[in-house]
C-alpha positions in Angstrom: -3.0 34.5 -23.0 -4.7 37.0 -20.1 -2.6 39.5 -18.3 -3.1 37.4 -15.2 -1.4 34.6 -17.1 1.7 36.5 -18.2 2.8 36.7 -14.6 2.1 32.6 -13.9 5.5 30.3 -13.9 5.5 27.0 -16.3 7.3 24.1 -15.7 8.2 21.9 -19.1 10.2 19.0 -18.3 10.7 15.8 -20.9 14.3 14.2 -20.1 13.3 11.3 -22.4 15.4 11.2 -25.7 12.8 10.3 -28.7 13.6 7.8 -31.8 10.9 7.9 -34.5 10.1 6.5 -37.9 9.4 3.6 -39.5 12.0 0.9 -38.9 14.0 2.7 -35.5 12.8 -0.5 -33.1 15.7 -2.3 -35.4 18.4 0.4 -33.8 17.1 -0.7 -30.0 20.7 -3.0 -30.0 22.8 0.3 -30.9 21.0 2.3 -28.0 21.8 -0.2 -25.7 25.1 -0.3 -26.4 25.6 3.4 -26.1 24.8 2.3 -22.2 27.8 0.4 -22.5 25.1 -2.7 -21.3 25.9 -6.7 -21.8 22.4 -8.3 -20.8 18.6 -6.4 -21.3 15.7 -7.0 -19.0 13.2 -7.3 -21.7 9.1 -6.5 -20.1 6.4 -7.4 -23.1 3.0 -9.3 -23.2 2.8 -12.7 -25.2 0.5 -11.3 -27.7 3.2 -9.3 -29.2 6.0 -12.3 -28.9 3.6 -14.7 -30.7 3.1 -11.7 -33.7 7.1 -11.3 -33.8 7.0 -7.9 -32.8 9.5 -8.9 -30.1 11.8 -10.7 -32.7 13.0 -7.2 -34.5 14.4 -5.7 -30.7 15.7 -9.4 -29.7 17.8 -9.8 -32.9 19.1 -6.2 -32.9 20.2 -6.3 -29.2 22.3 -10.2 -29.5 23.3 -8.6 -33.1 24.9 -5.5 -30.5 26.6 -8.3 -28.3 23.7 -8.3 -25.4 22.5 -11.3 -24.0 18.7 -10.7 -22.5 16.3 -12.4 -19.8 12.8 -11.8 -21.3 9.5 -11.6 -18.8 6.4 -11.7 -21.1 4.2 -11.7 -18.6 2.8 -8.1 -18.7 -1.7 -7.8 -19.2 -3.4 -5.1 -19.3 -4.4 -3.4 -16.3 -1.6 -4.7 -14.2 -2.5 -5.6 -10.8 -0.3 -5.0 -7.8 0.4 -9.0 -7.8 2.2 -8.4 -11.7 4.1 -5.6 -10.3 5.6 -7.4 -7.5 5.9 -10.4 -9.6 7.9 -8.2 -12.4 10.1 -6.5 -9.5 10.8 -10.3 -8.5 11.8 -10.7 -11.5 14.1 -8.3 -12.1 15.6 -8.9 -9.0 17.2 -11.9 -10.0 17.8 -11.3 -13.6 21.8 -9.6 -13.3 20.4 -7.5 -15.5 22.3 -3.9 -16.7 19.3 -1.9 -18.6 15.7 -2.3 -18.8 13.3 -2.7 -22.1 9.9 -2.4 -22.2 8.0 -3.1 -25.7 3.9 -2.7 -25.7 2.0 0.1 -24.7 1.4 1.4 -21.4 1.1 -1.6 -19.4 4.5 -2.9 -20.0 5.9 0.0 -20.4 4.7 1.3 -16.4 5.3 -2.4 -15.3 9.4 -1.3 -16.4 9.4 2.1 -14.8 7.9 0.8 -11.5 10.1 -2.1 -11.3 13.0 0.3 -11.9 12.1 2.1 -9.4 11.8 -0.5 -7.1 15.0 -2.1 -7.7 16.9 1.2 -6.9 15.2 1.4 -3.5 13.2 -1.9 -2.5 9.6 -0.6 -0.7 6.0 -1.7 -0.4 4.8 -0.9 -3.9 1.7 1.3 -2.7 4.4 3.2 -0.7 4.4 5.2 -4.3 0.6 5.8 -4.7 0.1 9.5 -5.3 1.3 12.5 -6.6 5.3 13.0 -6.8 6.1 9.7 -4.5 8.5 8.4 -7.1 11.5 10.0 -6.0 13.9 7.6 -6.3 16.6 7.4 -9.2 16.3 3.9 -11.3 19.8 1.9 -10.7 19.5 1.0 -14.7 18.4 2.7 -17.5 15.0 2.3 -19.4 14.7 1.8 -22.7 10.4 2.2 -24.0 9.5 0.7 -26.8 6.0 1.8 -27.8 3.9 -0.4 -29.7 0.6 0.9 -29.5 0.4 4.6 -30.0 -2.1 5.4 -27.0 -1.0 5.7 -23.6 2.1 8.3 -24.2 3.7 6.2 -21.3 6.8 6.4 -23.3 7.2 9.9 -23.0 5.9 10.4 -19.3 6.1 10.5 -15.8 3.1 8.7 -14.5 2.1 4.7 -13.5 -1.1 3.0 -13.5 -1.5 0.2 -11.0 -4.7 -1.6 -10.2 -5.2 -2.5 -6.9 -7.9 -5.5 -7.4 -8.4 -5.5 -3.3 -9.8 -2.3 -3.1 -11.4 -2.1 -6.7 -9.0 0.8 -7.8 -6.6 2.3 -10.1 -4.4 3.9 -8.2 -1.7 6.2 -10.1 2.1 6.4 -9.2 3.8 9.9 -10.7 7.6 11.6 -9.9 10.5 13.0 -12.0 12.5 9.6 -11.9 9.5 7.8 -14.1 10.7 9.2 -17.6 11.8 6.3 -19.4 15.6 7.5 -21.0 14.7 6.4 -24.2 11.4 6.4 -26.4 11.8 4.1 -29.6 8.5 5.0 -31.5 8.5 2.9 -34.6 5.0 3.0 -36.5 6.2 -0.4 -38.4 4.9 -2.5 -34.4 1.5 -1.0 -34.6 0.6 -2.5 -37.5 0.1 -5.8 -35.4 -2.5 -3.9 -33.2 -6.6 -5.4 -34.1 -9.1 -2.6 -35.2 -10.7 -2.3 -31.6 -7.5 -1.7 -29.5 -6.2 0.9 -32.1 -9.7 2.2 -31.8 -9.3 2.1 -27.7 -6.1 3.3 -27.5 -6.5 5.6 -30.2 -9.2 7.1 -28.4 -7.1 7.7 -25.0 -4.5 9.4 -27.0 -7.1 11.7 -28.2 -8.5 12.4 -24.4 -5.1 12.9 -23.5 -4.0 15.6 -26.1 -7.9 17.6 -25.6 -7.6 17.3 -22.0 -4.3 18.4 -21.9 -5.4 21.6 -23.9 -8.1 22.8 -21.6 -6.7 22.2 -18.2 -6.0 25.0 -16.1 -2.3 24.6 -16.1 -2.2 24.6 -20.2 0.3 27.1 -21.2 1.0 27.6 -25.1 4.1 25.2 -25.1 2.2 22.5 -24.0 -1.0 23.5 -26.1 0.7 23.7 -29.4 1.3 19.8 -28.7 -2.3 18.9 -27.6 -3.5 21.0 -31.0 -0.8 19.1 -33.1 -1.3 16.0 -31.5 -5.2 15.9 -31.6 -5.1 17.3 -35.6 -2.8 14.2 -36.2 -5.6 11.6 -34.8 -8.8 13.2 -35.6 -6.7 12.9 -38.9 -5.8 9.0 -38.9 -7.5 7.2 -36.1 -10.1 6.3 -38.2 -8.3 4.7 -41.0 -5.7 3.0 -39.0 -8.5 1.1 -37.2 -10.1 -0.3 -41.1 -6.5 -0.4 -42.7 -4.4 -1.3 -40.3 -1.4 -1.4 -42.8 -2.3 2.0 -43.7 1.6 3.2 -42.8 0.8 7.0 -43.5 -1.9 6.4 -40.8 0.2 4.3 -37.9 3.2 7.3 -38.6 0.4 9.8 -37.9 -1.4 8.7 -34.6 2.2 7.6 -33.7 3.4 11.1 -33.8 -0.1 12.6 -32.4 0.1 9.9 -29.8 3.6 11.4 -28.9 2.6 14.9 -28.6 -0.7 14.2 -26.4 2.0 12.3 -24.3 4.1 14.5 -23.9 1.5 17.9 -23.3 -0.1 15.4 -20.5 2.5 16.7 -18.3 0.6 19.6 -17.7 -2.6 17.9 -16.3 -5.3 16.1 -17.5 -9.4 16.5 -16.3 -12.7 14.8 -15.5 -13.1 12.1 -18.2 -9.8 10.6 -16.8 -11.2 10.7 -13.0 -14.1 9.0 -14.6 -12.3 6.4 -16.7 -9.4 5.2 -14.2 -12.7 5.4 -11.3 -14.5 2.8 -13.4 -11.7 1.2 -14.5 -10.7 -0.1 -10.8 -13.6 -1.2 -9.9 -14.7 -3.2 -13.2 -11.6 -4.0 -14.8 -12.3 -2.7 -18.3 -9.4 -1.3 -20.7 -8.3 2.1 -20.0 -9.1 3.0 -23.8 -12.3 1.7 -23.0 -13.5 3.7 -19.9 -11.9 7.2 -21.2 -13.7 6.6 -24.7 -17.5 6.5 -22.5 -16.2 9.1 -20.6 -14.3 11.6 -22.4 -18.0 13.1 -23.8 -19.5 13.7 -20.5 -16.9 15.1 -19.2 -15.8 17.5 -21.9 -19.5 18.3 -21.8 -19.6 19.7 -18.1 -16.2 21.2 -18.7 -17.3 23.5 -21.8 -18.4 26.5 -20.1 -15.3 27.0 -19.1 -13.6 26.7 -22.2 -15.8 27.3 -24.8 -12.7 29.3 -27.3 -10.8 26.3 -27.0 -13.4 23.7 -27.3 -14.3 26.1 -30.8 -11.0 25.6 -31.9 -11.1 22.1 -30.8 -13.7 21.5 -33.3 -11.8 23.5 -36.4 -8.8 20.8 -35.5 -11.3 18.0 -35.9 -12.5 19.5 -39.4 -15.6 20.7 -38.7 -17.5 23.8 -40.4 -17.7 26.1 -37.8 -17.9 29.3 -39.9 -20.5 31.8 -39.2 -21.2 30.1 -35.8 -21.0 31.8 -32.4 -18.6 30.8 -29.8 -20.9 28.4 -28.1 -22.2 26.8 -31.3 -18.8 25.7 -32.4 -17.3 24.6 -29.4 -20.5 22.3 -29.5 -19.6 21.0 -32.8 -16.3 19.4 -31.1 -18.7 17.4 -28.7 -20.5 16.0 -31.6 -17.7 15.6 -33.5 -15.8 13.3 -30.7 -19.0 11.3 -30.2 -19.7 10.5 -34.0 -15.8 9.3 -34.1 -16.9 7.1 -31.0 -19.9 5.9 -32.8 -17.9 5.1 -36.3 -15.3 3.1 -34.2 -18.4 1.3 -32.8 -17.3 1.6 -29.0 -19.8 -0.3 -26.8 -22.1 1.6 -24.3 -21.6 1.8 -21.0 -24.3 -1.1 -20.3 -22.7 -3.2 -23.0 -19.2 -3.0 -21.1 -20.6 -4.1 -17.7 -21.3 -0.5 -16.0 -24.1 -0.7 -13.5 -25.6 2.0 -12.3 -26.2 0.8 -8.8 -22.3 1.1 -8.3 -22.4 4.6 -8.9 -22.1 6.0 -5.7 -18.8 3.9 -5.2 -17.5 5.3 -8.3 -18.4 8.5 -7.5 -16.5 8.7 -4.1 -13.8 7.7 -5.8 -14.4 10.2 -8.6 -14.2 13.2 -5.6 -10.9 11.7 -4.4 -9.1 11.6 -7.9 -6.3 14.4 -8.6 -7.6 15.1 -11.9 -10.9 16.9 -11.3 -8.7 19.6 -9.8 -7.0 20.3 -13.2 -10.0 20.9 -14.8 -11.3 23.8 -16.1 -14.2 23.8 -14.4 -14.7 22.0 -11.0 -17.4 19.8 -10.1 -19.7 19.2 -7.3 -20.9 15.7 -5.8 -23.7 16.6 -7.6 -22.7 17.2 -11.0 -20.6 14.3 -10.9 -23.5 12.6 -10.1 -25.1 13.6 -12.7 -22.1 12.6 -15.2 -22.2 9.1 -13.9 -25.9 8.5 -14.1 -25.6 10.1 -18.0 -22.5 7.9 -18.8 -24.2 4.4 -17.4 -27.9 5.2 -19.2 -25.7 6.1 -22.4 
């Protein structure tokens, strides 16, 4: 930490209360109780009813006395149509406390609906930076079941607006869920290429996180822990899935990234949620193609931490200067990409002709002012035309 830094006031806020370990989405019925609730709102996807990941909440909360409305309706990349349809939903459900179980998507369906319900407004009202200011009526209960997104543990929303090709973000200190139920025993049901996906987000969000210009050492002793825990596991979970020493670790590192995001992520996220909107892809998907090219304009400017960045990721980087290491963490992030066999920008749809849409909406995006080093028209140019030719 600089002098000038010593003198800069932080602001660490996580009003979420954390459950984690193996087995803890069985206790879901016991925190609802403690609400003093009689019927749940449950938000999940059909993929993780048909596995009976749903089953183990369900039982626990009628085992606790609650009845529950279930709405398993929630894809990935939720348009504004699912939102609305969700807040619909909950509208007529008498419901007394909200659950979501699945990863980001259901989990930010919940929170916006909450919101919603508390204070009924056009849903794009919300779009931008501290909008949601409004206090959920019921409390929110996240159940995470993918160790990615760190939705669990955060204040922001994802919404993709399909009408104007883009993903639009929704962010304010009423957006914490109050509970975060992180049991590695749902992940196991997760194939090898989401856990890879997802996986790969989490990482972007704890290295982001740790070379932001708001980073302060609370939040960068998270993004270190939390990156050391994937760079550690993500590989394994995605060949063993029932690896459980692997699911606990990138739970937990998945955790930590979420909560240090708080702080600001960079340029591979205005790059992934900029191609996201337009094409549709999976959020793991578009920051996994981006995160290298970004981190790669961005190094310059934090070339110490990128070094240690590549120490956390277990590589050599003894005898090396400064520059040489921080280098090694590039390499080391796109060999993980490579082993998890990621597809190529071509191979998931990018064209490069639509780069100069996604680039205006690259210049418009709240994260490239977080990052360490700002970018020009140009040089996000020249990002985009490296990304689609990769």
């Amino acid at each position: 930490m600089n002098f000038q830094e010593m003198f800069e006031h932080h602001i660490f806020y996580i009003p979420t209360k954390i459950l984690f370990g193996l087995g803890t989405a069985s206790r879901a019925g016991e925190v609802a109780a403690s609400y003093g609730a009689r019927k749940a709102l449950l938000f999940t996807d059909q993929g993780l009813v048909r596995a009976g990941v749903v089953d183990v909440v369900l039982n626990s909360l009628r085992q606790a006395g609650l009845s529950v409305a279930v709405w398993d309706r929630v894809l990935g990349n939720p348009t504004v149509e699912l939102f609305l349809e969700a807040e619909d939903f909950l509208r007529g459900a008498e419901a007394d406390l909200l659950i979501a179980i699945g990863g980001g998507s259901s989990i930010d369906i919940a929170k916006i609906a909450g919101i919603l319900d508390s204070n009924p407004q056009p849903l794009l009202t919300l779009e931008g930076y501290g909008k949601a200011q409004n206090r959920r009526r019921l409390p929110l209960i996240a159940i995470e079941t993918a160790a990615g997104s760190g939705a669990e543990v955060s204040e922001f929303a994802m919404i993709r607006d399909v009408q104007r090709g883009l993903k639009v973000g929704v962010n304010g200190p009423n957006m914490f869920p109050d509970v975060a139920i992180c049991d590695p025993l749902l992940t196991r049901s997760l194939p090898p290429r989401d856990t890879a996906e997802i996986g790969l987000d989490a990482l972007s969000n704890a290295i982001e996180s740790y070379v932001t210009r708001r980073a302060w050492p609370v939040s960068e002793a998270l993004s270190l822990e939390g990156m050391r825990l994937i760079f550690a596991n993500l590989r394994t979970a995605v060949v063993c899935g029932d690896n459980l020493p692997a699911r606990v670790g990138m739970m937990a590192g998945s955790l930590l990234a979420g909560m240090a995001m708080g702080v600001g992520l960079g340029i591979p996220h205005a790059l992934a949620e900029s191609i996201g909107g337009l094409y549709g892809q999976s959020h793991g998907l578009t920051v996994a193609l981006s995160l290298p090219v970004g981190l790669k304009f961005c190094l310059p400017a934090c070339l110490e931490k990128m070094a240690q960045v590549a120490q956390v990721a277990g590589e050599n980087t003894e005898g090396l200067s400064v520059q040489a290491a921080a280098e090694k963490a590039i390499q080391a992030i796109q060999f993980l990409i490579a082993d998890l066999a990621i597809p190529t920008a071509q191979e998931a749809g990018c064209q490069e002709l639509d780069i100069p849409v996604i680039l205006e909406r690259v210049l418009q995006h709240d994260c490239i002012h977080e990052s360490p080093r700002i970018p020009t028209e140009s040089d996000i140019r020249q990002m985009l035309e490296e990304l689609f030719q990769s």
